[in-house]
SERODREN-733053 format. One line per 3 residues: their letters; for each residue x, y, z negated of N, C-alpha, C. Coordinates in pm, 1 decimal. Layout:
<nodes>
a = X,Y,Z,X,Y,Z,X,Y,Z | ...
</nodes>
This chain:
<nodes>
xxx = -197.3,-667.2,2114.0,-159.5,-784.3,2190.1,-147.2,-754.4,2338.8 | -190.4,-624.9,2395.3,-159.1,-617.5,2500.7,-20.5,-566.6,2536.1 | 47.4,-529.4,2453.2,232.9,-525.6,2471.2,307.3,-619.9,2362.8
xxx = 304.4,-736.1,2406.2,351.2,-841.3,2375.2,507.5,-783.1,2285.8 | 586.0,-765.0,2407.1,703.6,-707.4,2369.9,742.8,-589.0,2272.7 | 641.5,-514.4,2305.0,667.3,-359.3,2202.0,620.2,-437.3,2039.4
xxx = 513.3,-548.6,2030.7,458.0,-565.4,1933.9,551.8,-644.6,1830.4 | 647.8,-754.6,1947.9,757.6,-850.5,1881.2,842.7,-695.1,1796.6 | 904.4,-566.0,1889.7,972.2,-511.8,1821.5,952.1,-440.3,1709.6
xxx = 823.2,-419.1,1700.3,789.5,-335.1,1572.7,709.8,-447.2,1443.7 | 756.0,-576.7,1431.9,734.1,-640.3,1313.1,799.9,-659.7,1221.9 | 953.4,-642.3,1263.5,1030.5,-655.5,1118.8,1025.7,-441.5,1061.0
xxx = 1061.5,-382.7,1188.8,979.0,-255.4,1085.3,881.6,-240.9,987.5 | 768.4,-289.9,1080.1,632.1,-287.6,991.9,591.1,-306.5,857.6 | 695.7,-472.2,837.9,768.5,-531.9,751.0,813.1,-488.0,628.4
xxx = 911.1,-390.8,669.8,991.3,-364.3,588.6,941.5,-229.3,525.0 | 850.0,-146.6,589.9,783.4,-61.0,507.1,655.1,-107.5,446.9 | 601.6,-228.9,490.8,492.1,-251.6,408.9,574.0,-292.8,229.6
xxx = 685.5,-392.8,331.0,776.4,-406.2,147.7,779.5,-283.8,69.8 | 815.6,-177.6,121.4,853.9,-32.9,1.6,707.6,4.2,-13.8 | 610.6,-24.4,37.5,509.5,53.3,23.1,451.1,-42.3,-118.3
xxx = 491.7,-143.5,-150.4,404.4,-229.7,-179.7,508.4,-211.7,-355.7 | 638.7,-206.7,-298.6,743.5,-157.3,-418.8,656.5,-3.9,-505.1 | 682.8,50.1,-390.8,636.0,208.3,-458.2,506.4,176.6,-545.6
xxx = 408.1,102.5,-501.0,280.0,131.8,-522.0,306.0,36.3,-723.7 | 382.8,-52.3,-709.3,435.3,-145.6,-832.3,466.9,-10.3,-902.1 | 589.5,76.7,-901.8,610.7,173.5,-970.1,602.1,269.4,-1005.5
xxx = 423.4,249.5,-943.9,339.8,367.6,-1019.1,242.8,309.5,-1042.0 | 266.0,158.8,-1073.4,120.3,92.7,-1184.4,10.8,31.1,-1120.1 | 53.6,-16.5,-954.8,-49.2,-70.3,-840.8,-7.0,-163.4,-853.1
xxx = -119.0,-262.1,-904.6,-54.4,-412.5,-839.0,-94.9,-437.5,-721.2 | -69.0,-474.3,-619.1,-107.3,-513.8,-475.8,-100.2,-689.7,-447.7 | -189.0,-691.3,-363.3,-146.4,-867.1,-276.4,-103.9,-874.9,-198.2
xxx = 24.3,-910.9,-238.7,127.4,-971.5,-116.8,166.9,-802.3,-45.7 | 148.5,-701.1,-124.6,219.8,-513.4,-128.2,114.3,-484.2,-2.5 | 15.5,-563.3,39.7,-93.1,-497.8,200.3,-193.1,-518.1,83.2
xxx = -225.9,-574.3,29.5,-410.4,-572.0,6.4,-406.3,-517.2,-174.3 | -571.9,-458.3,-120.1,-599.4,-415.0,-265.8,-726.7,-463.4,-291.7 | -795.4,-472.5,-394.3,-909.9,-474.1,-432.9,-949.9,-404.5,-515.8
xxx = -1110.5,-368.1,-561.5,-1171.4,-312.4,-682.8,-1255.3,-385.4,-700.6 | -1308.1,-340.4,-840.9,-1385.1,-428.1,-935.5,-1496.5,-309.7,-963.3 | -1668.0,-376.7,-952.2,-1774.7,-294.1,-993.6,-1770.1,-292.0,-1144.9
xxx = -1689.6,-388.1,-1182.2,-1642.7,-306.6,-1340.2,-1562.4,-190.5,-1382.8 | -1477.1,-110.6,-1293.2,-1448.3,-40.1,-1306.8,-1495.9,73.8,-1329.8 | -1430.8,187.2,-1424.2,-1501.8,282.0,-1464.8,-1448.9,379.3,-1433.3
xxx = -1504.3,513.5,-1424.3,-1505.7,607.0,-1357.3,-1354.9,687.0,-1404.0 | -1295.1,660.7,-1501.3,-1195.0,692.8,-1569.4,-1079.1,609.9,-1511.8 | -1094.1,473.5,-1459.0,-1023.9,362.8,-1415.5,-1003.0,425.3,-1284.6
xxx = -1069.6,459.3,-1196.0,-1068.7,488.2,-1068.2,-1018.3,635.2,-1058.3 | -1054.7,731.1,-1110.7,-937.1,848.3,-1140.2,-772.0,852.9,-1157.3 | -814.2,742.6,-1269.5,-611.4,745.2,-1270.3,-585.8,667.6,-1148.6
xxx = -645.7,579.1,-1088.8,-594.2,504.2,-950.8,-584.7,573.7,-862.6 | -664.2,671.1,-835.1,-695.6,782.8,-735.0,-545.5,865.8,-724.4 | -493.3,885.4,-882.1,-397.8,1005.0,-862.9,-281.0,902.3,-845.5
xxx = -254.2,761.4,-919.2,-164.1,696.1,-874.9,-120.7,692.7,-684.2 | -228.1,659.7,-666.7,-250.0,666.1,-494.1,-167.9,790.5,-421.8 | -196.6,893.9,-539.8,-184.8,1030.8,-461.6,-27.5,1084.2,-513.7
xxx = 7.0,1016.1,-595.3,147.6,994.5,-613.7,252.6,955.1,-509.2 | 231.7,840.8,-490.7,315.8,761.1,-384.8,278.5,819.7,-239.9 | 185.8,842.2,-214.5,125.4,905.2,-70.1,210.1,1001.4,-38.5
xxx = 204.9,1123.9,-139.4,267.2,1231.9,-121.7,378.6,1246.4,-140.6 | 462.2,1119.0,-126.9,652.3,1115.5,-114.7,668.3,1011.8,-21.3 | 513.1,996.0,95.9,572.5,924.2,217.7,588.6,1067.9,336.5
x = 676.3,1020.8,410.7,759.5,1135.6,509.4,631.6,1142.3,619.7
</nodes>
């Protein structure tokens, strides 16, 4: 908030890669909220969180 102006210009960017990020993360089996938020569950099991781990490490490693 202290560059008002630089901040107006970089929101429809921001935007528009949170959209692909949030796409990508769909087509490798992430559901996301609203493509920014995630959550976990203490039900999850250690097998659950592995394949999420490599899903993660999927999409990560085909950002530039």
């Amino acid at each position: 908030l202290h560059h008002p102006l630089r901040l107006a210009r970089e929101l429809k960017p921001r935007k528009h890669m949170m959209e692909e990020m949030g796409a990508a993360y769909m087509a490798a089996g992430i559901v996301t909220l609203a493509g920014s938020r995630i959550y976990t569950s203490m039900a999850d099991t250690n097998e659950v969180i592995d394949e999420a781990l490599s899903r993660f490490e999927s999409v990560l490693t085909a950002v530039e």
